[in-house]
TORMI-266792 format. One record per residue (C-alpha): residue number from 1; x, y, z. Coordinates in steps of 0.2 Angstrom, whole numbers, plus 5000, padded with zeros to 4 digits. Layout:
BEGIN
k NUM; xx X; yy Y; zz Z;
...
//
This chain:
BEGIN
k 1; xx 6016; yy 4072; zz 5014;
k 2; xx 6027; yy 4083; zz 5027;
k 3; xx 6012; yy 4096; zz 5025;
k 4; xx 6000; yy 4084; zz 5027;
k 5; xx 6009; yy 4077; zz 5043;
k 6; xx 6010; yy 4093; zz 5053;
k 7; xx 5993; yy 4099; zz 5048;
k 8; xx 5987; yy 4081; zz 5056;
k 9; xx 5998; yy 4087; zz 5070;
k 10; xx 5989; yy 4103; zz 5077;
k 11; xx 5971; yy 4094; zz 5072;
k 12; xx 5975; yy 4081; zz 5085;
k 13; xx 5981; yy 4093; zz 5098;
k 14; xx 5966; yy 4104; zz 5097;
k 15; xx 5957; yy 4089; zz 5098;
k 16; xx 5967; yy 4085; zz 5114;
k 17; xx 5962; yy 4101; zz 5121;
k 18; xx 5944; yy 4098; zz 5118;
k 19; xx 5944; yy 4080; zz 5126;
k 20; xx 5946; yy 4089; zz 5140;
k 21; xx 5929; yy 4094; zz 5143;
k 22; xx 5917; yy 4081; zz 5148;
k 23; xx 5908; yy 4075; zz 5131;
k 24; xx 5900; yy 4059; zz 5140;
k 25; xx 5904; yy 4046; zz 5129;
k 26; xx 5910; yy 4057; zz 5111;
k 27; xx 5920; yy 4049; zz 5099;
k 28; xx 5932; yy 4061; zz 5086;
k 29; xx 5936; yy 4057; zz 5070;
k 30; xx 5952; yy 4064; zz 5064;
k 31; xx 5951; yy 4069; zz 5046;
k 32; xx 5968; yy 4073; zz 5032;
k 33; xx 5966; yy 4088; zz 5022;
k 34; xx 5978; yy 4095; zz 5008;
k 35; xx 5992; yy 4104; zz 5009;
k 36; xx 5988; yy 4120; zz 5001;
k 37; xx 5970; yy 4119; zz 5008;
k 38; xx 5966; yy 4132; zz 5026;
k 39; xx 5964; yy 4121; zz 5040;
k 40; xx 5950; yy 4135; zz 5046;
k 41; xx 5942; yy 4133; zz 5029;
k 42; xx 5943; yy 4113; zz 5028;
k 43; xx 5936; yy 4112; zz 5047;
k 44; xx 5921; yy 4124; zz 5039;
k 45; xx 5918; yy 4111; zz 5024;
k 46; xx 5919; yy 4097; zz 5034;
k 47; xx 5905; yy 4105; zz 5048;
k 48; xx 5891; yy 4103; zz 5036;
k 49; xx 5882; yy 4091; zz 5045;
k 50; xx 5882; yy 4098; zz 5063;
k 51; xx 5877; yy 4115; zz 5056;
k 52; xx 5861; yy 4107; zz 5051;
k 53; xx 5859; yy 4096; zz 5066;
k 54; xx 5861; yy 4113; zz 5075;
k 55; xx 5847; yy 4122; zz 5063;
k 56; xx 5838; yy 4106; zz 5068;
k 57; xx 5842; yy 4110; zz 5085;
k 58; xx 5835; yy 4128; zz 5087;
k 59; xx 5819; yy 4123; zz 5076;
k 60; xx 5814; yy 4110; zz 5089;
k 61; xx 5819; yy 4123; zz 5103;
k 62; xx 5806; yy 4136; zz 5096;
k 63; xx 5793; yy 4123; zz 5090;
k 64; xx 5793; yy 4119; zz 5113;
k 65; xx 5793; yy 4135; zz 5115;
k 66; xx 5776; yy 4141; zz 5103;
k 67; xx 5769; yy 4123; zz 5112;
k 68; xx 5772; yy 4126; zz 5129;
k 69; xx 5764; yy 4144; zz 5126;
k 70; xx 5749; yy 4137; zz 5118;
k 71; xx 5748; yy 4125; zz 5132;
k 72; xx 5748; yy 4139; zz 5144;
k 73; xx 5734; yy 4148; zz 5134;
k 74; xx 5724; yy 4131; zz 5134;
k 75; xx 5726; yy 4131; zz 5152;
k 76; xx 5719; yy 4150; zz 5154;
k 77; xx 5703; yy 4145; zz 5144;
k 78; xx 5703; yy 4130; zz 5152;
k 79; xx 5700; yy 4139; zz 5168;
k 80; xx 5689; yy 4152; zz 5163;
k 81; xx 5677; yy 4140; zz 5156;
k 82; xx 5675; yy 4129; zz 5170;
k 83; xx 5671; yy 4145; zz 5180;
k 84; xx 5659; yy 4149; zz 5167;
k 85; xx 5653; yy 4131; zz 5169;
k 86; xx 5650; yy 4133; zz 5188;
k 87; xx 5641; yy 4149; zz 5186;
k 88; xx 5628; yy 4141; zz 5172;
k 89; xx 5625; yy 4126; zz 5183;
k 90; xx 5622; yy 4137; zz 5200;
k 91; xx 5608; yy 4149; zz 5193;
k 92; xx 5600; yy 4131; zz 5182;
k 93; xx 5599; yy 4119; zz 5199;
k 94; xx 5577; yy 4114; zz 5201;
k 95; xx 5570; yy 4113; zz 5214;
k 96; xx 5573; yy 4098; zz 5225;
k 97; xx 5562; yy 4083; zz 5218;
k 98; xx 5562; yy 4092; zz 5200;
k 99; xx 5572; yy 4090; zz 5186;
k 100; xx 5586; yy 4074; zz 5186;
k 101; xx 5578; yy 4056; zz 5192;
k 102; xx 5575; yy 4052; zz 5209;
k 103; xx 5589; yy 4040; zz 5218;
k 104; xx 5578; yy 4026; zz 5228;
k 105; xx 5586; yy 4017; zz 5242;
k 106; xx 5594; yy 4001; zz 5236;
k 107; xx 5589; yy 4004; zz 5219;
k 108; xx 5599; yy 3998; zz 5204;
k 109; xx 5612; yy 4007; zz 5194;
k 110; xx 5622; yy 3996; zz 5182;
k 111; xx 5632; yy 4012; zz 5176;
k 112; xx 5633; yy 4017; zz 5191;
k 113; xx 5642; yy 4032; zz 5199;
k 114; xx 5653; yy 4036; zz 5185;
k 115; xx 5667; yy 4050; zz 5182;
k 116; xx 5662; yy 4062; zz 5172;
k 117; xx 5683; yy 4064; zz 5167;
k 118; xx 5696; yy 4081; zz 5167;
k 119; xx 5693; yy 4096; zz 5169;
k 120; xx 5695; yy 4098; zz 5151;
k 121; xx 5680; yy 4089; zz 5145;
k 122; xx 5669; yy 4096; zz 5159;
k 123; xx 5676; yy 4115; zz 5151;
k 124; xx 5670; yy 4108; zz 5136;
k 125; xx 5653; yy 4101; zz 5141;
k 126; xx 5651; yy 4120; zz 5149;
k 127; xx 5655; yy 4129; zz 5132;
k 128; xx 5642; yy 4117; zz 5125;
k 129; xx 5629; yy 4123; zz 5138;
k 130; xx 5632; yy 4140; zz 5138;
k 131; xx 5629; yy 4139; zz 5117;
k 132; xx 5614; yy 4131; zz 5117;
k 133; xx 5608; yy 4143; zz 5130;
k 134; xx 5614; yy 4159; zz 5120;
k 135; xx 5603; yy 4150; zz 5106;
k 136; xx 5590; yy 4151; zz 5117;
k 137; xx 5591; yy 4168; zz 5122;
k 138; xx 5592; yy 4173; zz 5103;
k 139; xx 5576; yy 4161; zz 5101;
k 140; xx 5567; yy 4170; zz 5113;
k 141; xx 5572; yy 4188; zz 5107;
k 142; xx 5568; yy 4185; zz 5090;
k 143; xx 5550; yy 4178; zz 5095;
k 144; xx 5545; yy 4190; zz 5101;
k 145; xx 5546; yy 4202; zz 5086;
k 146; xx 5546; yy 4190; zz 5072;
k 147; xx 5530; yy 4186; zz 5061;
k 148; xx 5519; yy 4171; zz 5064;
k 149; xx 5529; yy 4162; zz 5048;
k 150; xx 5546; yy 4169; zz 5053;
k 151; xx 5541; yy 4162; zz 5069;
k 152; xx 5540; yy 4144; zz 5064;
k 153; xx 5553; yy 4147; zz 5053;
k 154; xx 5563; yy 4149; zz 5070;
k 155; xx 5555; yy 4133; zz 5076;
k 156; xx 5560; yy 4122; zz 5064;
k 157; xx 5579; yy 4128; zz 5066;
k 158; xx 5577; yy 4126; zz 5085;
k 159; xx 5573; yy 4109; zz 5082;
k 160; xx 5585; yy 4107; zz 5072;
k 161; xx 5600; yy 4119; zz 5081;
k 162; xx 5596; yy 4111; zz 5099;
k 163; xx 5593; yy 4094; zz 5094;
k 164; xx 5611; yy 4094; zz 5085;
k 165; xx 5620; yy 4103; zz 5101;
k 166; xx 5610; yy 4091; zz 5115;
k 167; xx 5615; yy 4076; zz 5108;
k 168; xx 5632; yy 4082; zz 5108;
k 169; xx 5633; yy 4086; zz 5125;
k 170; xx 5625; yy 4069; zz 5127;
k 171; xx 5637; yy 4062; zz 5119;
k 172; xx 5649; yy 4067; zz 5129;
k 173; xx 5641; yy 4063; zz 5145;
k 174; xx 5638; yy 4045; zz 5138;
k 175; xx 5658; yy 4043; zz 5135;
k 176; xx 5662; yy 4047; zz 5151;
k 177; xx 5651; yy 4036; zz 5158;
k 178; xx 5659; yy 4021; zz 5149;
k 179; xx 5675; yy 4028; zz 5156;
k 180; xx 5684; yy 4024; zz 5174;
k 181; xx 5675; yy 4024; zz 5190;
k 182; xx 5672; yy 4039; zz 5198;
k 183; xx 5671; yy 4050; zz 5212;
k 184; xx 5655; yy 4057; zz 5221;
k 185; xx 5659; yy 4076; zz 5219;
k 186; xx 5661; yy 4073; zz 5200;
k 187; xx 5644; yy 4061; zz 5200;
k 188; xx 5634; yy 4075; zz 5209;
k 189; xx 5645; yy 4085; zz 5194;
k 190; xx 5636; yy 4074; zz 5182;
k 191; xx 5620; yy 4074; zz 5189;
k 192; xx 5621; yy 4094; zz 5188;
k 193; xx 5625; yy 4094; zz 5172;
k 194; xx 5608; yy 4082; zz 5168;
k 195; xx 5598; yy 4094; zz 5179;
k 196; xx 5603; yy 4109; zz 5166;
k 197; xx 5598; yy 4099; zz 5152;
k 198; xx 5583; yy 4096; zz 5160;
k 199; xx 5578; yy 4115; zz 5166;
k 200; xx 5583; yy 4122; zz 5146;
k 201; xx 5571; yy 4110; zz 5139;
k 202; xx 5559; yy 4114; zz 5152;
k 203; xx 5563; yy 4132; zz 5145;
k 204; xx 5561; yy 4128; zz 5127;
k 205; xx 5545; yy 4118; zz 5129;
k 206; xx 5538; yy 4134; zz 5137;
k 207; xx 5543; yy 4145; zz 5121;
k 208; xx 5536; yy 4133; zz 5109;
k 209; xx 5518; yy 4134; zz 5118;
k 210; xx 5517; yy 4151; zz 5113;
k 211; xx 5525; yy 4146; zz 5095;
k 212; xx 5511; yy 4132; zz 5093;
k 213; xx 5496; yy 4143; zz 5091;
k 214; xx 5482; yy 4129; zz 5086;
k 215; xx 5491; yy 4116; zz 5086;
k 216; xx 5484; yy 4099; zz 5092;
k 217; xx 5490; yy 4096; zz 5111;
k 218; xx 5492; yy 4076; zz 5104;
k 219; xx 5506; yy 4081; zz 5089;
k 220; xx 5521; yy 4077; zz 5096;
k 221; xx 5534; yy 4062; zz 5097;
k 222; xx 5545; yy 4059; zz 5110;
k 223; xx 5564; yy 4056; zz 5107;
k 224; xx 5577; yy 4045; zz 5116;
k 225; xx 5592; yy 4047; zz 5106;
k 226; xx 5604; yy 4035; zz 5117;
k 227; xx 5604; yy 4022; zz 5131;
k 228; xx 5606; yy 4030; zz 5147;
k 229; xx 5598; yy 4027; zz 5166;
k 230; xx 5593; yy 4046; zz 5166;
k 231; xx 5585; yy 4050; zz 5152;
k 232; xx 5566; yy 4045; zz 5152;
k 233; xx 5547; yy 4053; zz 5151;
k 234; xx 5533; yy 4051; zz 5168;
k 235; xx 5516; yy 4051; zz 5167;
k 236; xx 5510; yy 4064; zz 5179;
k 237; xx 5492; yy 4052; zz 5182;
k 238; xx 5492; yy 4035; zz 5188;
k 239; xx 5483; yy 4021; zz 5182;
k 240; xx 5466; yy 4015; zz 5189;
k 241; xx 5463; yy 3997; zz 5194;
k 242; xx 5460; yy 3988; zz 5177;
k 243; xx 5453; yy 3971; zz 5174;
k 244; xx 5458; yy 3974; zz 5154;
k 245; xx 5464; yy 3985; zz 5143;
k 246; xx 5472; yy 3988; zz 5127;
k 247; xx 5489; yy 3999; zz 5126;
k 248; xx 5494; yy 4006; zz 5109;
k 249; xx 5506; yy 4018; zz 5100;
k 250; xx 5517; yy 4023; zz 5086;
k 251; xx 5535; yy 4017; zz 5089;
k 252; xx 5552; yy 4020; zz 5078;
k 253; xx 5568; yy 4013; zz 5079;
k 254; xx 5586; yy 4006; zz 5073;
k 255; xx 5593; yy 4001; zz 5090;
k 256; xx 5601; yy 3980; zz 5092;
k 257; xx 5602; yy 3970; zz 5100;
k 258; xx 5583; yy 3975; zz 5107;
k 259; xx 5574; yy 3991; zz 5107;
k 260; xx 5575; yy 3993; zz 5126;
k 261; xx 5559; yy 3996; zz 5135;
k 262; xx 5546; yy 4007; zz 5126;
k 263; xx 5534; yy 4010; zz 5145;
k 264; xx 5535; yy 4003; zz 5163;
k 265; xx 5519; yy 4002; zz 5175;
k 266; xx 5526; yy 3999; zz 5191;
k 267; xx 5515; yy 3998; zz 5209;
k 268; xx 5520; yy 3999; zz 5228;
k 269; xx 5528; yy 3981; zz 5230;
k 270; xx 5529; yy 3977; zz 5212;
k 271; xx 5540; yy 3984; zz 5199;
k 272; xx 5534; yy 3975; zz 5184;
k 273; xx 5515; yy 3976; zz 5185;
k 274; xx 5515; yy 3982; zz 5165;
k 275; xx 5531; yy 3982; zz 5156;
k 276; xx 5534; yy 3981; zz 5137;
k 277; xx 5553; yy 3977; zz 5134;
k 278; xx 5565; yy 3971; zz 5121;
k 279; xx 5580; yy 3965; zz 5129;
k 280; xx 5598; yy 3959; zz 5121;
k 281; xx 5593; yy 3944; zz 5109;
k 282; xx 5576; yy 3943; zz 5117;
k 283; xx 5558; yy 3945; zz 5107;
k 284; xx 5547; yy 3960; zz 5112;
k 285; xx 5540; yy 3954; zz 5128;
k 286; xx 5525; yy 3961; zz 5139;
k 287; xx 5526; yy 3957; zz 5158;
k 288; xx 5510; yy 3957; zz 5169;
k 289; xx 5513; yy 3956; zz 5186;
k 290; xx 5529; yy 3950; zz 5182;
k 291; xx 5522; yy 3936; zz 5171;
k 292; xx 5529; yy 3935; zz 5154;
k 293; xx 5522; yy 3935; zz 5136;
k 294; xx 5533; yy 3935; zz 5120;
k 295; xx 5526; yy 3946; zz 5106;
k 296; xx 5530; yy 3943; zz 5088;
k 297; xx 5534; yy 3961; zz 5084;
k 298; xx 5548; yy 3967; zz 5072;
k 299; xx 5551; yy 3984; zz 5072;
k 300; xx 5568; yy 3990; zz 5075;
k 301; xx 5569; yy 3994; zz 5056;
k 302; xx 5570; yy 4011; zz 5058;
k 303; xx 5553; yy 4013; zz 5050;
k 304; xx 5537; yy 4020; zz 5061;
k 305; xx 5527; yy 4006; zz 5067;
k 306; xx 5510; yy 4004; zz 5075;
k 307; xx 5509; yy 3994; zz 5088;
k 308; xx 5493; yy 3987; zz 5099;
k 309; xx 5491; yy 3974; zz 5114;
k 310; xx 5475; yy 3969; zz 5119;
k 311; xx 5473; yy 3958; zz 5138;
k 312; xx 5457; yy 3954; zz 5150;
k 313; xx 5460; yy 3947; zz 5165;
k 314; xx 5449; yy 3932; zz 5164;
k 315; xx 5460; yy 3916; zz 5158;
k 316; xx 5473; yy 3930; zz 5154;
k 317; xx 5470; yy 3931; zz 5136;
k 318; xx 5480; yy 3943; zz 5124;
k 319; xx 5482; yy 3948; zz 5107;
k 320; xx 5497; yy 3959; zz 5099;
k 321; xx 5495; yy 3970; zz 5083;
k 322; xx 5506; yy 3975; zz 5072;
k 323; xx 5505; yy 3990; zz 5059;
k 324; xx 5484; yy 3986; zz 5062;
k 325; xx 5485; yy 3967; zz 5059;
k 326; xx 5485; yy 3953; zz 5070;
k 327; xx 5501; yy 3944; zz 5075;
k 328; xx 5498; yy 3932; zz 5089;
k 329; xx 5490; yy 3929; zz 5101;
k 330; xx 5488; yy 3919; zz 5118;
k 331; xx 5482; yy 3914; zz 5137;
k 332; xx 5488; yy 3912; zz 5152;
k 333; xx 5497; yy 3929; zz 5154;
k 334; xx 5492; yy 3932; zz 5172;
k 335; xx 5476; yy 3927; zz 5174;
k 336; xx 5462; yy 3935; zz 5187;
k 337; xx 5475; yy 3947; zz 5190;
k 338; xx 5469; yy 3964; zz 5188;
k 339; xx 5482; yy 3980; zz 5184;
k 340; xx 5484; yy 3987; zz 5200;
k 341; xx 5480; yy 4006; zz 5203;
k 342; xx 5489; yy 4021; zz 5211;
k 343; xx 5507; yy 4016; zz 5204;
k 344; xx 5521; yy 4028; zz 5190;
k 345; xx 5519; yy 4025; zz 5174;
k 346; xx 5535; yy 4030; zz 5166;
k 347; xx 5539; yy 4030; zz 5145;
k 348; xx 5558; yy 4024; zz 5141;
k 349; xx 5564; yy 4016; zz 5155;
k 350; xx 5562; yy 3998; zz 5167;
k 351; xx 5556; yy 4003; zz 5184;
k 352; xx 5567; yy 3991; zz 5197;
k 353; xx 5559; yy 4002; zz 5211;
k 354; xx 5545; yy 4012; zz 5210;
k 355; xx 5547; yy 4027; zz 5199;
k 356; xx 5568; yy 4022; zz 5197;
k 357; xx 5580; yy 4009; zz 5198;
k 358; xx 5584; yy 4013; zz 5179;
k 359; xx 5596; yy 4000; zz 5171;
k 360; xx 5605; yy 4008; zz 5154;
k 361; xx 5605; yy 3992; zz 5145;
k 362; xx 5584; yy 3991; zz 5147;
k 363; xx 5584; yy 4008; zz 5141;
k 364; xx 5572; yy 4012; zz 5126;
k 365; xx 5584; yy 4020; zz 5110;
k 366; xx 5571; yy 4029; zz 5097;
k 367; xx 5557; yy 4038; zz 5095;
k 368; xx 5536; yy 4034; zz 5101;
k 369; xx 5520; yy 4045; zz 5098;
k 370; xx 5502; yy 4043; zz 5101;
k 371; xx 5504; yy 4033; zz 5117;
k 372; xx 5485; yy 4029; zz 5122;
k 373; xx 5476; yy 4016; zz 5133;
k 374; xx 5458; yy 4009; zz 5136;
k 375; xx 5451; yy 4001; zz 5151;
k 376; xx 5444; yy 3989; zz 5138;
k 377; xx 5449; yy 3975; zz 5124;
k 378; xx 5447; yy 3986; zz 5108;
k 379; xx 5440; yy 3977; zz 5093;
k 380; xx 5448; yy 3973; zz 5076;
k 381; xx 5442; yy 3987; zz 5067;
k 382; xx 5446; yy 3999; zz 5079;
k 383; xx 5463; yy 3995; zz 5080;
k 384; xx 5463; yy 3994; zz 5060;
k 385; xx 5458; yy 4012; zz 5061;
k 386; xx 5470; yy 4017; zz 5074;
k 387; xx 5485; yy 4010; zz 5061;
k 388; xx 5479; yy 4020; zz 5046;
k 389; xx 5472; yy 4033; zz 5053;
k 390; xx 5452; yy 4033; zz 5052;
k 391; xx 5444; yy 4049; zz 5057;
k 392; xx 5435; yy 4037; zz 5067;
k 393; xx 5449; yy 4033; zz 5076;
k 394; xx 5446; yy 4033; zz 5095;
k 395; xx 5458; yy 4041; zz 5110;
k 396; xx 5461; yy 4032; zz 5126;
k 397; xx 5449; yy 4034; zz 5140;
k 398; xx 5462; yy 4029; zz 5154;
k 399; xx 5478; yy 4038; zz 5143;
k 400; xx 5477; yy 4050; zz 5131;
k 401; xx 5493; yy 4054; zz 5123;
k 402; xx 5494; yy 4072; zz 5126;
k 403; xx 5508; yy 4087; zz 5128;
k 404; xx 5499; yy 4093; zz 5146;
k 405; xx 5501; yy 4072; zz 5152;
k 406; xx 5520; yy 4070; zz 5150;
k 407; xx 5533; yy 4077; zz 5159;
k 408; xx 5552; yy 4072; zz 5152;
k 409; xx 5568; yy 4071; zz 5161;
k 410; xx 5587; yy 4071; zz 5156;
k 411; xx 5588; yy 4076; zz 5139;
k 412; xx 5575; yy 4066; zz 5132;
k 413; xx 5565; yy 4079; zz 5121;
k 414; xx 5547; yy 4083; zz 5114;
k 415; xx 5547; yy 4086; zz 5096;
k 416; xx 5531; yy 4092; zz 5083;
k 417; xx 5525; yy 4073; zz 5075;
k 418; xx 5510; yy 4069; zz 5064;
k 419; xx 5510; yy 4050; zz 5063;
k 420; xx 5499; yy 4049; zz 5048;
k 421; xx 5510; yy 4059; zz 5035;
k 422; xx 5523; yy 4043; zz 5037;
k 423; xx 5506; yy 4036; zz 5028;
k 424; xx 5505; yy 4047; zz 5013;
//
């Protein structure tokens, strides 16, 4: 016990003379060894547990260190890719009045002038670019030395390739939309980034003209893979004045609640002259001079439909056909009221002003083909054919759905369609 005593003795002086640094609030814990034991050797035996804590220590200290340099390499590409962004987007800008939609004065704008976010997801969004041009620089090389069957060998994986890269850059622009407000440089930002969409598709619709060879001008489908304001097709001829008609086409898709709005026919002083629409919980309805019909359609199955409506002026009478049958029918839908000439017909969006005012949430989701329309009310049979695809099927005499007629705009894309192998 004497041994043990004086052994406690000097462990609580050099204690002493370490409590006399500042250790903030530090407790010691004096602890007996034996007598024959080396105080060196039981203060070793004893110091497991703050070896490991410092071992701990200098593992977190390197792990900062690795982080904080991966950080600073994140940062570097960070920079180089928005520089790389701002080149891409200064050599694609169109022409003023080409390319992204048209702002009209007072129009409306439920998503309205949105952030497009850090500088990070913008870096990303130029990455995204800059690969799906570099895929079209390869298409274009290899077009031109490549075989008529290599060639549309090369089509189908540009379909495929592009399609998969545009809707991720979509995507992206689609979050930040649902994000915070933003600010105007970062809107015009946003609308740079549409207007590069726009010019590459522009560029690939060139490419395929020369891929196509034969190919019918009226094969093709139009695809709106989200629900945007910008994204939309224009028909580059008007309408004439019209005291009936009948509108048809194949349509396709899965989108709820409502399909959105399949065409819009609007005139100077009235936005919702012809408008086909599905909105929220509403049925399909069509509007005539902004009078409404509701249409007994069901086709947001994700299944290719054919759709016809028939109307005439006198009494307002019209029919709806679905998949070539009849499946109602009524009057009153703006009677004497003929369709107004020299107005924009426009393919996936709800006109609020003429040729703009988009609203996302009317926005048309999916895919429609073979949009044609008469000057007249087509019989039965004639829309029978149309629906199963009679060679004596007729084109439209007012709109024939052709590649020439249609011009897109914000991503939305032209892709090779033949709505009668959905039949076989």
């Amino acid at each position: 016990m004497e041994g043990i005593s004086w052994r406690l003795f000097l462990l609580s002086l050099v204690l002493l003379e370490g409590s006399t640094q500042d250790f903030g609030q530090t407790q010691f814990i004096c602890t007996s060894v034996p007598k024959d034991m080396d105080l060196c050797a039981a203060t070793m035996q004893n110091s497991g547990p703050a070896e490991d804590l410092k071992t701990t220590v200098m593992q977190l200290r390197e792990t900062v260190l690795q982080q904080k340099e991966v950080i600073m390499n994140q940062k570097e590409t960070i920079r180089e890719l928005t520089s790389k962004l701002t080149r891409c987007e200064s050599q694609s800008l169109p022409e003023p009045g080409v390319g992204g939609r048209r702002k009209e004065p007072g129009s409306k704008n439920t998503m309205g002038d949105v952030s497009r976010g850090p500088s990070d997801t913008l870096a990303q969004l130029g990455q995204t670019l800059q690969t799906l041009k570099q895929r079209l620089e390869n298409l274009e090389q290899y077009s031109r030395i490549n075989s008529t069957a290599q060639t549309n060998s090369l089509k189908d994986l540009l379909q495929n390739k592009i399609d998969d890269m545009e809707k991720q850059v979509l995507s992206r622009v689609n979050m930040l939309e649902e994000s915070k407000g933003g600010q105007r440089n970062e809107t015009d930002q946003r609308n740079k980034v549409e207007s590069t969409l726009t010019s590459i598709h522009s560029r690939i619709t060139d490419l395929e003209k020369g891929q196509k060879g034969n190919r019918p001008l009226d094969k093709f489908q139009l695809t709106f893979p989200l629900r945007t304001n910008y994204m939309y097709a224009k028909v580059k001829k008007s309408l004439p004045e019209m005291y009936a008609f009948t509108l048809c086409m194949w349509i396709k898709s899965s989108a709820s609640p409502g399909v959105g709005t399949p065409f819009s026919y609007a005139v100077p002083g009235q936005a919702n002259e012809l408008v086909l629409i599905e909105w929220g919980n509403n049925p399909m309805e069509i509007l005539i001079n902004d009078k409404v019909a509701k249409l007994p359609f069901q086709i947001n199955d994700d299944k290719w439909h054919h759709i016809c409506v028939t109307w005439t002026t006198r009494d307002g009478v019209w029919e709806a056909f679905q998949d070539g049958v009849l499946r109602g029918s009524g009057e009153n839908l703006a009677p004497y009221h003929p369709i107004k000439p020299h107005g924009v017909l426009v393919l996936g969006q709800e006109q609020d002003t003429l040729g703009g005012g988009f609203d996302a949430t009317q926005a048309f989701v999916g895919e429609l083909a073979n949009f044609n329309m008469w000057d007249r009310k087509l019989t039965t049979g004639e829309i029978y054919n149309l629906a199963t695809c009679n060679n004596r099927a007729q084109v439209g005499n007012v709109f024939a759905w052709s590649e020439t007629s249609i011009e897109v705009f914000g991503g939305a894309t032209k892709w090779t369609f033949e709505p009668c192998r959905q039949l076989n």
